[in-house]
ZAMARGU-4260 file (C-alpha; in steps of 0.2 Angstrom, whole numbers, plus 5000, padded with zeros to 4 digits):
<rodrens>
0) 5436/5313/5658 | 5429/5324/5644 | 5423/5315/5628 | 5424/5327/5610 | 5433/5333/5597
5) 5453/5336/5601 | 5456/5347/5585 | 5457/5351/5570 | 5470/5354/5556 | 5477/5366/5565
10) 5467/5378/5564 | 5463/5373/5584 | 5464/5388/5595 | 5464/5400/5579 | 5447/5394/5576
15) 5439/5396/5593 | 5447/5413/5592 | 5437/5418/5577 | 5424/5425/5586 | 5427/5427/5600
20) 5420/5443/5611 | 5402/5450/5608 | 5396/5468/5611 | 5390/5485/5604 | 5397/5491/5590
25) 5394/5510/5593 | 5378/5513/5596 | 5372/5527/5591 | 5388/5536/5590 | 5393/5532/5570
30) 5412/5538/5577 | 5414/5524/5591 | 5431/5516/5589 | 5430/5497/5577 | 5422/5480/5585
35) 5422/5472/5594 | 5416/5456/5584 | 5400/5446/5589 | 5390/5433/5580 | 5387/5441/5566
40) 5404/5446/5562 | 5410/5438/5547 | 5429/5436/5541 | 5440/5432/5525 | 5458/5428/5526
45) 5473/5426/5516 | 5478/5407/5517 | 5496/5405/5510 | 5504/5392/5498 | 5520/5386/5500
50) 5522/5394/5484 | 5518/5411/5493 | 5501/5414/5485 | 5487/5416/5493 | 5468/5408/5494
55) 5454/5414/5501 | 5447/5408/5519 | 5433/5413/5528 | 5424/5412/5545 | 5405/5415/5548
60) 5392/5408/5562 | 5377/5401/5550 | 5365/5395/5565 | 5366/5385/5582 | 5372/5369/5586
65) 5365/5356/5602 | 5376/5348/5611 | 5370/5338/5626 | 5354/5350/5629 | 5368/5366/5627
70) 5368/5378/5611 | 5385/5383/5604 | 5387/5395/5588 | 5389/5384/5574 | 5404/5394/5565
75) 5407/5387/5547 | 5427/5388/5540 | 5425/5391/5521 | 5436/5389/5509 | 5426/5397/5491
80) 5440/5398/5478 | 5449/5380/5483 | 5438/5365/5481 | 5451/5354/5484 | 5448/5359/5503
85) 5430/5357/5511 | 5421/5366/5524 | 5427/5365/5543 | 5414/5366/5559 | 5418/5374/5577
90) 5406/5373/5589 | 5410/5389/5602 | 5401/5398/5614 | 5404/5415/5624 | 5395/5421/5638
95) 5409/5432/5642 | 5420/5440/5629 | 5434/5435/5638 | 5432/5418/5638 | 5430/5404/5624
100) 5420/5388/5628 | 5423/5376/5614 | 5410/5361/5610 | 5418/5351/5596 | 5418/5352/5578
105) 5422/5342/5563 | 5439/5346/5551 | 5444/5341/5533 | 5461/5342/5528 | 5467/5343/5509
110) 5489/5340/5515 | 5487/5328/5530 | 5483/5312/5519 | 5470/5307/5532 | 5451/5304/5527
115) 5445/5306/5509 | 5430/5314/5501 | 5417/5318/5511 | 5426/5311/5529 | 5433/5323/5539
120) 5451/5323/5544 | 5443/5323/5564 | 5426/5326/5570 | 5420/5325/5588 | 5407/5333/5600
125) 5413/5337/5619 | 5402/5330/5635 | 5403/5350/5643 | 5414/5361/5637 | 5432/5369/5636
130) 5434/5384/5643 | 5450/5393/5635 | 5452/5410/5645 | 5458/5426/5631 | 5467/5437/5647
135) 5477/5423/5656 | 5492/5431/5665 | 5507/5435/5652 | 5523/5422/5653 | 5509/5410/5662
140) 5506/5394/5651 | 5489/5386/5653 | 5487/5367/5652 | 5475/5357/5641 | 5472/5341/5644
145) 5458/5333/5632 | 5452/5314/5633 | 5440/5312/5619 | 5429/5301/5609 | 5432/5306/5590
150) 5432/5300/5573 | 5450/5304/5563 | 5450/5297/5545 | 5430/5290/5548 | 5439/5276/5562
155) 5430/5281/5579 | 5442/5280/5594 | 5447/5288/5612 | 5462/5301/5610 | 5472/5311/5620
160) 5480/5331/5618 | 5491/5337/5628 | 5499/5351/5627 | 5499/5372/5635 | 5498/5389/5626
165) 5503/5404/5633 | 5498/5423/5631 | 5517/5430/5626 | 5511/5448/5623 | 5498/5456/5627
170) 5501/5472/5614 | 5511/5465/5601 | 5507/5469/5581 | 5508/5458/5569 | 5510/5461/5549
175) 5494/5456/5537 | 5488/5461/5519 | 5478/5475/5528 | 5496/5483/5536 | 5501/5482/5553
180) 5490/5477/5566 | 5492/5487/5584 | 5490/5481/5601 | 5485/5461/5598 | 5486/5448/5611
185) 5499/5434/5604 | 5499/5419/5611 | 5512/5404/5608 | 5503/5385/5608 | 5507/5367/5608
190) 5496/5351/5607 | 5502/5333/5603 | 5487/5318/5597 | 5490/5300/5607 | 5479/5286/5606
195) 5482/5265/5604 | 5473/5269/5589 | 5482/5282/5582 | 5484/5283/5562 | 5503/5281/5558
200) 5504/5298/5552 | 5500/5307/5567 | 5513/5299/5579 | 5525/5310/5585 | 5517/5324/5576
205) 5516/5340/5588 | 5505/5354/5583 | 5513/5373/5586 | 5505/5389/5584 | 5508/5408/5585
210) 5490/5416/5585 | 5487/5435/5588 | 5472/5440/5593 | 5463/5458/5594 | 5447/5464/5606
215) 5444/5476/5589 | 5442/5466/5574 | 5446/5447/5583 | 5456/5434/5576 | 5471/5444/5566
220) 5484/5431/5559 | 5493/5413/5564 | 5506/5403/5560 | 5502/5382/5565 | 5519/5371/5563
225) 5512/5353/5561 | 5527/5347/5553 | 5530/5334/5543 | 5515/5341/5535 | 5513/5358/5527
230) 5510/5375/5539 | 5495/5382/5540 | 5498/5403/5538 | 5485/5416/5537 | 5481/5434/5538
235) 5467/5445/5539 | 5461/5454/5524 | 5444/5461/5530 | 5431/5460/5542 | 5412/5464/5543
240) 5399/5462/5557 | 5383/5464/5547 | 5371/5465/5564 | 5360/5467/5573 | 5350/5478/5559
245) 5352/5495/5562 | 5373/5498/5566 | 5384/5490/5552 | 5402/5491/5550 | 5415/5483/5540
250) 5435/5485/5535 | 5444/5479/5521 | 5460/5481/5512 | 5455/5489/5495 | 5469/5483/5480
255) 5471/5472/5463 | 5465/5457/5473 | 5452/5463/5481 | 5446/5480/5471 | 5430/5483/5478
260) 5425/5484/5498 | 5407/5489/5499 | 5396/5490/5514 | 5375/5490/5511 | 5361/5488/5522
265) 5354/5476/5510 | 5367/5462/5514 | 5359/5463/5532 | 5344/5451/5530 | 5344/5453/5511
270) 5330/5464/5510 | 5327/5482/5505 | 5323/5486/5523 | 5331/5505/5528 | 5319/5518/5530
275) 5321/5531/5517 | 5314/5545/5527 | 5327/5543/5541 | 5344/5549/5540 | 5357/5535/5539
280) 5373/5539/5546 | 5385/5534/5534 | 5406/5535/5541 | 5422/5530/5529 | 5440/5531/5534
285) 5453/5527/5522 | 5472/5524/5526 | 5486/5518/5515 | 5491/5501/5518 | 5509/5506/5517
290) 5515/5516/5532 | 5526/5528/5524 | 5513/5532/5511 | 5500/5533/5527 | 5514/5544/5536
295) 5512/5559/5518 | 5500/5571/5512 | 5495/5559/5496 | 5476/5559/5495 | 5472/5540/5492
300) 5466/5541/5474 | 5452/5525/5478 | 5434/5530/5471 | 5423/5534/5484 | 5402/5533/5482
305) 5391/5535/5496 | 5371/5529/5490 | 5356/5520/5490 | 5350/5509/5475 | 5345/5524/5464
310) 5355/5538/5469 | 5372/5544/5474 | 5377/5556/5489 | 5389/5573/5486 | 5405/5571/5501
315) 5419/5578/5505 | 5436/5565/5509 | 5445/5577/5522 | 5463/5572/5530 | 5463/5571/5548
320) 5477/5566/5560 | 5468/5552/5571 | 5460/5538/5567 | 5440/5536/5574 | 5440/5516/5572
325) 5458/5514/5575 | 5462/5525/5589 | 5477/5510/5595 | 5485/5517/5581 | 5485/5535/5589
330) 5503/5546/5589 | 5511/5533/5575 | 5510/5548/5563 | 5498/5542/5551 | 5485/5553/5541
335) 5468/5548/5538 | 5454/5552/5525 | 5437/5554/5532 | 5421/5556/5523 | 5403/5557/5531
340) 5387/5558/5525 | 5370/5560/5537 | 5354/5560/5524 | 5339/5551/5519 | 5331/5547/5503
345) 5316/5555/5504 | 5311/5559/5486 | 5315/5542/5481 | 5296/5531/5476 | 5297/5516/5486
350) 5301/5512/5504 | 5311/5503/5511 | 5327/5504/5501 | 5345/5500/5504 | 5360/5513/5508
355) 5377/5508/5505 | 5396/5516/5505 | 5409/5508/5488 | 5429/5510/5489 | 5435/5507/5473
360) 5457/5503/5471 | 5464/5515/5465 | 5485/5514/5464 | 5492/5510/5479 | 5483/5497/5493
365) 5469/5506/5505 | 5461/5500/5520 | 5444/5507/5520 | 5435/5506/5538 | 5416/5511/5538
370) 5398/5512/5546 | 5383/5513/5543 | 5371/5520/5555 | 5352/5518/5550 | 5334/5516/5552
375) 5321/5499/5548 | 5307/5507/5537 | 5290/5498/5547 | 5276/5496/5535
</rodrens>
């Protein structure tokens, strides 16, 4: 039997998903479609209240994690504007972007009334790990079966999950703050806890989830049913993969609670490090959030700057029928606003310096997609 970690909050399957599926981002082609997400993609989600606002959630690998001689991604669920909640730990793993090998983890919990302060919820490290197929036949369920040695509420004890999920759609969409969301993989989950030694608040409690899931930006949205305790609902709000140097990119939806997406070299390793006497290949494309907005000939009225540190670069926003990042969303009758810009900073003092592209909000919600294409200055 495997020994390790049989959830979290809820989070469970959602969370290996986070990641999941490395690769190229482009290359050297600045107008390859969005994605796909690898380590060094980060995430920030809309978490909802009961009350139907919002907190902020985010997802990021921070380093590795050991486990048994084998390194796992150690991938860090933040919560920064709700200190009620602390930080959750996944340990995943994926060789091939298809598949999700999960190693264990730890998870706090601010509405199950189960450990306190600085004692997580649940915690655990697997023996070998789980391997969670992404592209299992559709309307097939897949079992999973988990004995493991884990600590709920601080109390360590051997527990049980059972339970399937299935993939229900292999192109669905799916409603978030960013719009829409094309051609996902949704997939239905259940797990129920057992153990002799199982804390009265978690007999009988059944986790269910809907989870959909896209080989562009990753993890889109879920829904996780745990009742008698409050659901766990989220959405994505924006997504950036800041590596390897060289090739970012980033999307985001641009409004009052959010006003500024930017995307800069300098976030990379913090560092002043592109060359400012090589072109950088700087790519924006702004849509309305709205569809029916999206679907007119309004010019999104967003401010726009394309720069470095000192200076600012002249563009053009031009409308264009098709989408270069989103092309799932091809024939939906959309319009897009593209501006590009392929320069250097050559009269500027100082290499290496830093380029950047800034959506400001401007009226009405905009999702801003971007990439920067660039140079590292060697001194």
């Amino acid at each position: 039997m495997t020994k390790g970690t049989i959830g979290t909050t809820g989070i469970g399957l959602a969370a290996m998903l986070v990641l999941a599926s490395c690769g190229d981002k482009g290359g050297d082609d600045e107008k390859a479609p969005y994605g796909p997400p690898s380590r060094a993609t980060r995430y920030v989600f809309d978490r909802k209240n009961t009350d139907g606002s919002a907190f902020a959630m985010t997802a990021a690998v921070t380093g590795d994690k050991v486990i048994n001689g084998e390194t796992f991604w150690n991938a860090v669920i933040a919560y920064p504007n709700n200190p009620d909640h602390k930080d959750d730990t996944v340990y995943v793993r994926f060789d091939d972007p298809l598949l999700v090998q999960f190693g264990g983890g730890q998870a706090f919990s601010s509405t199950i009334p189960i450990g306190d302060g600085d004692v997580p919820f649940i915690s655990g490290e697997l023996d070998a790990p789980i391997d969670i197929p992404l592209d299992p036949a559709v309307g097939e369920a897949q079992p999973l079966s988990i004995t493991s040695a884990v600590e709920i509420g601080g109390v360590p004890m051997t527990a049980t999950a059972e339970g399937a999920y299935t993939l229900v759609d292999d192109n669905a969409t799916v409603d978030t703050v960013m719009g829409t969301v094309y051609g996902c993989r949704h997939f239905t989950g259940d797990v129920a806890l057992a153990s002799p030694s199982l804390p009265a608040e978690l007999v009988n409690v059944t986790f269910n989830a809907d989870i959909w899931y896209s080989d562009t930006v990753g993890l889109v949205a879920a829904v996780i049913h745990r009742a008698p305790f409050q659901d766990v609902v989220f959405g994505l709000r924006s997504t950036s993969d800041m590596g390897p140097a060289g090739s970012i990119q980033g999307v985001g939806v641009v409004d009052m609670s959010s006003p500024t997406f930017r995307l800069d070299t300098y976030d990379v390793n913090g560092q002043f490090d592109a060359d400012k006497d090589k072109h950088a290949k700087m790519l924006l494309e702004l849509r309305f959030v709205d569809e029916t907005m999206a679907k007119s000939d309004v010019q999104p009225d967003a401010t726009v700057q394309f720069g470095t540190v000192w200076g600012m670069y002249e563009f053009q926003l031009e409308e264009a029928p098709v989408s270069f990042f989103h092309p799932g969303e091809s024939g939906k009758g959309f319009k897009y606003w593209i501006a590009y810009v392929d320069q250097a900073a050559k009269n500027e003092a100082i290499n290496g310096i830093a380029y950047h592209i800034t959506v400001s909000a401007g009226s009405s919600p905009v999702r801003a997609t971007a990439r920067i294409l660039y140079s590292l200055y060697q001194p």
